[in-house]
C-alpha positions, 0 to 999 in steps of 0.5 A, a space after each residue: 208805084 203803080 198802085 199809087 198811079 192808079 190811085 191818083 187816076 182811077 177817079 179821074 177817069 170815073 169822074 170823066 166816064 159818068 161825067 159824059 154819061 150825064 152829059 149825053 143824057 142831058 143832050 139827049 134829053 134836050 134834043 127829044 123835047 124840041 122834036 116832040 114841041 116840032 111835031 106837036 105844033 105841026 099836028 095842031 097848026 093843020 087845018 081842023 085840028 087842036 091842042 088835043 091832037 098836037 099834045 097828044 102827038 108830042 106825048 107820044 114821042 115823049 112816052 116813046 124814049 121814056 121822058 119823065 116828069 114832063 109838062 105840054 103846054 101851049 101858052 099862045 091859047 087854044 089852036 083851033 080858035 087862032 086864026 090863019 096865019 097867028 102865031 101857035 106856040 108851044 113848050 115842052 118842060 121836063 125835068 132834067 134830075 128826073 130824067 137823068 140815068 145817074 140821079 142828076 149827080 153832076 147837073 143840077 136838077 133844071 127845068 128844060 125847056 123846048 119853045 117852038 113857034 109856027 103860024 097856023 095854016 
């Protein structure tokens, strides 16, 4: 009786373990893009400052809790060249499978993406 019991649940509670291993991956994951999109646009909104300095900046976050596959971008153009007071937007992509400690085996592979908006000083 017992090991018909422990048949039955054994894959449940394996199922449920990994499952939440993914799942606060994935959180994880989520949470470090859009700190390093905030403080990559906080570094390139000051005044004298670029894309170069606010992308190096969120790569320094994303290098530091190991995040794979990544992409900077700022789709709103050139930061230096906006004037005061224009809208400065940028996204961080990462790839969800490539970061995942399990191979992605219970969330597709998505693209994550984090966009934050911030009007240059």
């Amino acid at each position: 009786m017992a090991a018909t019991e422990f048949a039955v649940c054994l894959p449940l509670i394996i199922l449920l373990v990994f499952g939440s291993i993914e799942a606060t991956s994935y959180i994880f994951l989520k949470q470090t893009l859009n700190i390093a999109a905030y403080e990559g646009i906080r570094e390139s909104i000051k005044v004298g400052s670029d894309n170069a300095k606010g992308a190096s900046r969120a790569e320094n976050i994303l290098r530091s809790r190991d995040v794979k596959d990544y992409e900077i971008v700022f789709t709103s153009g050139q930061s230096s060249q906006t004037k005061r007071g224009a809208e400065v937007v940028l996204e961080v992509r990462a790839s969800a499978a490539a970061n995942s400690p399990l191979a992605g085996q219970f969330i597709n592979d998505r693209l994550l993406v984090a966009r934050v908006v911030m009007v240059k000083e």
